[in-house]
C-alpha positions as a Python dict, from the first residue, in 0.01 Angstrom:
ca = {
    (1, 'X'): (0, 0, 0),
    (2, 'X'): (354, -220, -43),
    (3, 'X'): (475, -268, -404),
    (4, 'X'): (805, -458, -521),
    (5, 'X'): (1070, -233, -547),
    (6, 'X'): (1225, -377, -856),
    (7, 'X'): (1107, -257, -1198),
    (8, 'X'): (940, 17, -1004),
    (9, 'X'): (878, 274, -1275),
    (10, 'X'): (670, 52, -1462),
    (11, 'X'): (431, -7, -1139),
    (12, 'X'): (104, 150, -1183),
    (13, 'X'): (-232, 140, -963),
    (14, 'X'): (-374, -138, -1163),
    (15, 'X'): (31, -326, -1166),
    (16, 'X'): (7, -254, -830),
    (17, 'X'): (-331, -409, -758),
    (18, 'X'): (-205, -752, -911),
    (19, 'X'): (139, -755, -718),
    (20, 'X'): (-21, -678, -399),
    (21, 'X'): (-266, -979, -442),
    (22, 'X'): (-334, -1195, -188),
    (23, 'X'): (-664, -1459, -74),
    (24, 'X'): (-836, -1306, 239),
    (25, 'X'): (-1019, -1557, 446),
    (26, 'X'): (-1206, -1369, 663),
    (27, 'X'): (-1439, -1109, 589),
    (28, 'X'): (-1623, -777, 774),
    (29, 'X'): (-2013, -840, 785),
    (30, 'X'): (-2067, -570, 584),
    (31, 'X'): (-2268, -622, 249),
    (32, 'X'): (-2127, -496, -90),
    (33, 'X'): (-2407, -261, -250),
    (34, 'X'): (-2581, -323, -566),
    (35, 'X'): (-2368, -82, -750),
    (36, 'X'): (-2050, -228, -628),
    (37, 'X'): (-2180, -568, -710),
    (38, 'X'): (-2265, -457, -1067),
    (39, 'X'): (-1918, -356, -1199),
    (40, 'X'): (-1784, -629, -1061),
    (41, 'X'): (-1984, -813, -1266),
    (42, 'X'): (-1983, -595, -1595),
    (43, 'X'): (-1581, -650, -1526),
    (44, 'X'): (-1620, -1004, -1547),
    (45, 'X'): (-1803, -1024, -1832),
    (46, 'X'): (-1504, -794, -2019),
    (47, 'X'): (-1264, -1084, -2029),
    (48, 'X'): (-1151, -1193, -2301),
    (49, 'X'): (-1344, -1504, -2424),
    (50, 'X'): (-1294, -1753, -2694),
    (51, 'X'): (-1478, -1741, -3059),
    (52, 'X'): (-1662, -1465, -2887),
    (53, 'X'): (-1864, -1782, -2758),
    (54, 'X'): (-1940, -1643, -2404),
    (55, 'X'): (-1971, -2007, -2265),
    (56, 'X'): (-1965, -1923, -1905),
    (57, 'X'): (-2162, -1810, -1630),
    (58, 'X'): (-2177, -1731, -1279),
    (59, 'X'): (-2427, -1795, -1026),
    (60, 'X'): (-2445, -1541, -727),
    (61, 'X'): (-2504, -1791, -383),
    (62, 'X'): (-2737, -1557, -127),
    (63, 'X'): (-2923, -1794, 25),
    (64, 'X'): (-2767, -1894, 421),
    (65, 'X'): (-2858, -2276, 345),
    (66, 'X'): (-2703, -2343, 13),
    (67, 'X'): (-2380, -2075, 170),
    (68, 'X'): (-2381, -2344, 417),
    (69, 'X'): (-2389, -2664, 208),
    (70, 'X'): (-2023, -2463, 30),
    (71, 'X'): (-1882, -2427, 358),
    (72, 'X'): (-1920, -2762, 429),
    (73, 'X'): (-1809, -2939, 124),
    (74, 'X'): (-1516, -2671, 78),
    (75, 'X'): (-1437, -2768, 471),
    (76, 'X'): (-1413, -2379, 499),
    (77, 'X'): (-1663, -2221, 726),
    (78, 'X'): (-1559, -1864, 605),
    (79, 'X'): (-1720, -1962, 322),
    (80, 'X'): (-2024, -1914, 440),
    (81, 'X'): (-1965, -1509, 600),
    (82, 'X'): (-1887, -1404, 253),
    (83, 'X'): (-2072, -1088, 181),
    (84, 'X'): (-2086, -1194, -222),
    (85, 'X'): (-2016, -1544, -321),
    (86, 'X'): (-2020, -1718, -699),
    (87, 'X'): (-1981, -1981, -858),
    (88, 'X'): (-1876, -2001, -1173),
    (89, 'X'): (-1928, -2254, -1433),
    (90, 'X'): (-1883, -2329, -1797),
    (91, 'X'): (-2156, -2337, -1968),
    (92, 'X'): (-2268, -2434, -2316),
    (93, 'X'): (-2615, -2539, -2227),
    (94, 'X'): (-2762, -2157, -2312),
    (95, 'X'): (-2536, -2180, -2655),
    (96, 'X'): (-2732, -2508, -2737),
    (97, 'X'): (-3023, -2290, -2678),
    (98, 'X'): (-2949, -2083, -2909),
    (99, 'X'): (-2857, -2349, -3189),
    (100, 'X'): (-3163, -2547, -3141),
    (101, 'X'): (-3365, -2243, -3211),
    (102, 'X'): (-3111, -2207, -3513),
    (103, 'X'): (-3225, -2552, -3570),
    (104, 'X'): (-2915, -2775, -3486),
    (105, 'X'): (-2958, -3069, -3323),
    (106, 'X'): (-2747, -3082, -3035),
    (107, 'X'): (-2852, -3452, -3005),
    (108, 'X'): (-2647, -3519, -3307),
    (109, 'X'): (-2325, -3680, -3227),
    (110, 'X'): (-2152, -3423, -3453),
    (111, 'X'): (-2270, -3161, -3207),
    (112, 'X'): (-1925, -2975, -3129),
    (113, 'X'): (-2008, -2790, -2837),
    (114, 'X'): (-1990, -3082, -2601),
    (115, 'X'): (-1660, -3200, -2686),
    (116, 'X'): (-1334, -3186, -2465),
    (117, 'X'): (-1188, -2886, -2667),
    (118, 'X'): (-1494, -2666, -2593),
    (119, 'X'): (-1508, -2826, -2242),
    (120, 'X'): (-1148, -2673, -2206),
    (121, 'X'): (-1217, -2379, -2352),
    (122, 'X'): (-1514, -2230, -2167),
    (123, 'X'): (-1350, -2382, -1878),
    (124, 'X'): (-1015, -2144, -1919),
    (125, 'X'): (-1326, -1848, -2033),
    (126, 'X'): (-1466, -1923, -1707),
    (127, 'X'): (-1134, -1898, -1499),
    (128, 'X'): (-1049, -1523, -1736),
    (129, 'X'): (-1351, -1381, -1578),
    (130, 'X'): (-1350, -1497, -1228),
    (131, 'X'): (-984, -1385, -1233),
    (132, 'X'): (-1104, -1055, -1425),
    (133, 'X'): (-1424, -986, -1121),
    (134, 'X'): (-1138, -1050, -883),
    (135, 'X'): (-894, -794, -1003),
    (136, 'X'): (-1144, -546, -1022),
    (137, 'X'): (-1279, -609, -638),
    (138, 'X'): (-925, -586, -514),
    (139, 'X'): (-901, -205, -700),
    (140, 'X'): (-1238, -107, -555),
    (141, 'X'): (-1053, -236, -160),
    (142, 'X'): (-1230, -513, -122),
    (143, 'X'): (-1050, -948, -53),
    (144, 'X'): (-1146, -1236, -219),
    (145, 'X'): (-1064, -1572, -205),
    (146, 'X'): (-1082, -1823, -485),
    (147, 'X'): (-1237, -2143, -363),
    (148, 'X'): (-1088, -2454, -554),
    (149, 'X'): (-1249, -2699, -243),
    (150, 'X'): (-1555, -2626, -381),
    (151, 'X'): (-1476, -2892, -605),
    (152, 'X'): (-1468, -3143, -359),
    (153, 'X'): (-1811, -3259, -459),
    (154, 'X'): (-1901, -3157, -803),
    (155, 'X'): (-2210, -3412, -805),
    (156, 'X'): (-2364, -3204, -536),
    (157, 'X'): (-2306, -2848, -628),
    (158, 'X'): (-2469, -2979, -976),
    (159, 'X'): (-2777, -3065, -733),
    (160, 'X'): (-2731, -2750, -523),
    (161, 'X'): (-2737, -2543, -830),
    (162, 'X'): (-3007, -2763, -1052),
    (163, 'X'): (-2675, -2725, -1283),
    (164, 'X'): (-2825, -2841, -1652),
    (165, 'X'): (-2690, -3047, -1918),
    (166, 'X'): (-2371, -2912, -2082),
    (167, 'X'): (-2276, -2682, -1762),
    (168, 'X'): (-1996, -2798, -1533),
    (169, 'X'): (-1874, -2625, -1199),
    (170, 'X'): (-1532, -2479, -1219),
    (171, 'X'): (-1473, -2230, -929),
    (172, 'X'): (-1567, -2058, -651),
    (173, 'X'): (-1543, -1687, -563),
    (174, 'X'): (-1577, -1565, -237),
    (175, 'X'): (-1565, -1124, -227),
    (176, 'X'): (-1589, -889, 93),
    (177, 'X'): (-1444, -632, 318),
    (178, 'X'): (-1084, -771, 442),
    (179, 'X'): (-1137, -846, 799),
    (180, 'X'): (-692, -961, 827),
    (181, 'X'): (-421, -817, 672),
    (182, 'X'): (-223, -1164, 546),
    (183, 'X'): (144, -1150, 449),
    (184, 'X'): (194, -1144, 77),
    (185, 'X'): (253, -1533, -25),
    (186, 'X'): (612, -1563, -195),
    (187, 'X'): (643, -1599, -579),
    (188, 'X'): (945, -1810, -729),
    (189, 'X'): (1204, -1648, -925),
    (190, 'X'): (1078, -1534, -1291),
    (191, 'X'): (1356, -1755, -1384),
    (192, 'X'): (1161, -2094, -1303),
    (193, 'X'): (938, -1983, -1512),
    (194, 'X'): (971, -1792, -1753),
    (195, 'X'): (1130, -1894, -2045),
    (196, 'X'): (1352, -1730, -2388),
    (197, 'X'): (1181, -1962, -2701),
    (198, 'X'): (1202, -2313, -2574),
    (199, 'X'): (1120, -2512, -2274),
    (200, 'X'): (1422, -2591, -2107),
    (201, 'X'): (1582, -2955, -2110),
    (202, 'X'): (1593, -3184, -1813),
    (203, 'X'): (1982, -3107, -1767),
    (204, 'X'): (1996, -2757, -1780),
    (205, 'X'): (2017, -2667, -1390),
    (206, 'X'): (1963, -2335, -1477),
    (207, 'X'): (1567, -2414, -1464),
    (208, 'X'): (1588, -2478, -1120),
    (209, 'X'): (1848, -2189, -1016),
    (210, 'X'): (1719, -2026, -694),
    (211, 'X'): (1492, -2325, -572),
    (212, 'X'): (1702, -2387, -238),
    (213, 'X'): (1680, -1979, -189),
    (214, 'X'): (1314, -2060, -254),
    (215, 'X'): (1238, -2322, -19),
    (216, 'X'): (1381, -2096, 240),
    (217, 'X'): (1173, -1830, 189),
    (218, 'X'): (894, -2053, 152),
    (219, 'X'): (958, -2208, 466),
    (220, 'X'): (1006, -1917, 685),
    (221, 'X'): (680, -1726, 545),
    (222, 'X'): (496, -2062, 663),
    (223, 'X'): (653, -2062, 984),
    (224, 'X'): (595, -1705, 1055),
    (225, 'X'): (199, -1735, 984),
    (226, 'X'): (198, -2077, 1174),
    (227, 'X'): (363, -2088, 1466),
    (228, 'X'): (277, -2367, 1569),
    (229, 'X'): (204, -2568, 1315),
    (230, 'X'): (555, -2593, 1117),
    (231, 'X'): (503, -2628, 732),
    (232, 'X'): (727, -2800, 459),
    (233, 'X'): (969, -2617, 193),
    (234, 'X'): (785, -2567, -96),
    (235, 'X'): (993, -2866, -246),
    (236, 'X'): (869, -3102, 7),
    (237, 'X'): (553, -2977, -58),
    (238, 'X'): (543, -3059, -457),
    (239, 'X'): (681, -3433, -337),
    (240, 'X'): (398, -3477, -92),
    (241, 'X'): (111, -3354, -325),
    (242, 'X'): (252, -3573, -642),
    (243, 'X'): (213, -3901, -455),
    (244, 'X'): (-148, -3831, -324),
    (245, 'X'): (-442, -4024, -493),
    (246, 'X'): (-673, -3827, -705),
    (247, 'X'): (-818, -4090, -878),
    (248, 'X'): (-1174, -3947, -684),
    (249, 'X'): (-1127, -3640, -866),
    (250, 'X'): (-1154, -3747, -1218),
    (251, 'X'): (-1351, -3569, -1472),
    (252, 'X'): (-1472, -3765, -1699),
    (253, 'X'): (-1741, -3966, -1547),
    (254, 'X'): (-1898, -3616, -1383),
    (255, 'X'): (-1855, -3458, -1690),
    (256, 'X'): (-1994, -3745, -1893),
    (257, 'X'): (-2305, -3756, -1655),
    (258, 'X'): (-2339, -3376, -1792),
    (259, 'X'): (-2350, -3433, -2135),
    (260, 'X'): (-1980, -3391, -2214),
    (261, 'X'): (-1743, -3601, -2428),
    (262, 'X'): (-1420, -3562, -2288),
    (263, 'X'): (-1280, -3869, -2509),
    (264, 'X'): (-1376, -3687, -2863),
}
């Protein structure tokens, strides 16, 4: 296993495990075993998570058809070989459960569990654990993939999933044998961003020291895994993506339709 040199003393297995991250895309048939598949979800369900409210959950995909229906909405037929996928999803709809039997009404519009903060909250408790079952399958030597397409259509994974009131899709997790071996992606100088008290002002170049050496890098790691399809500097690639329309991928209608108040 490769490590970065610098800093090197500090670097142990579980260091080591996050710097050598990378997504794998394709997958040995193999299955992962029951006991496998339980600590990696006993490790998810270690992160950290806020006001102890547990407002997430994860929903193991094994059946071929509904595998299928994620391939094709992620437009990523490896989707579909995973050995283990998830999704995972924030989820207040069990902690109104357990408040109605506490006798809250969580019709009440003074109900604060459907609100943006909590929406944001179990969302970022939701992202801690994937990120948490993740970590722990790379240290057992297993690949995963985190699948943001899934989000491509978040009206149908509700239907796929029968997802109730006060749930909401957030990401995809796709876990397996590494079938490739993919060159580690590059990572921008800690200087970009990481930061001593304060965010830096617009005129301090010193923010953007090293981007040039950056794009470089960037460029030639893209051109080495695509030969034949040449791919932009990472700063042509920020320009590109901040002038395409998301206005498809708005949250607050879906959201809305799911019980949530993202204006209170």
């Amino acid at each position: 296993m490769t490590t970065h040199s610098d800093n090197a003393a500090a670097v142990n297995e579980t260091v080591a495990t996050l710097l050598n991250r990378r997504s794998i895309r394709k997958f040995k048939a193999d299955p992962i075993d029951d006991d496998t598949r339980a600590v990696l979800e006993t490790a998810a369900q270690h992160a950290a998570s806020s006001q102890y409210l547990n407002d997430w959950s994860a929903i193991r995909i094994s059946d071929p058809a509904i595998k299928a229906k994620f391939a094709e909405i992620g437009h990523q037929p490896y989707i579909a070989e995973a050995p283990l996928l998830y999704l995972f999803i924030l989820d207040e709809q069990r902690n109104a459960r357990i408040a109605e039997r506490k006798g809250v009404d969580t019709s009440s519009p003074d109900w604060g569990l459907a609100t943006s903060y909590r929406f944001t909250q179990a969302q970022n408790d939701a992202v801690l654990a994937l990120h948490a079952m993740e970590t722990a399958a790379y240290s057992l030597g297993l690949g995963c993939v985190i699948l943001g397409s899934l989000l491509n259509d978040i009206p149908e994974l509700i239907e796929l999933c029968h997802l109730p009131k006060y749930t909401y899709p957030v990401l995809g997790l796709a876990i397996g044998k590494p079938d490739q071996e993919p060159a580690l992606k590059p990572r921008m100088p800690r200087s970009m961003q990481f930061f001593e008290n304060v965010y830096p002002s617009a005129d301090e170049s010193a923010a953007l020291d090293g981007l040039e050496a950056f794009d470089e890098t960037v460029h030639r790691y893209y051109d080495l895994r695509n030969t034949d399809r040449p791919v932009d500097a990472f700063s042509d690639q920020i320009a590109k993506v901040s002038t395409q329309d998301v206005s498809d991928k708005s949250l607050l209608d879906k959201a809305a339709a799911q019980g949530f108040h993202l204006e209170k």
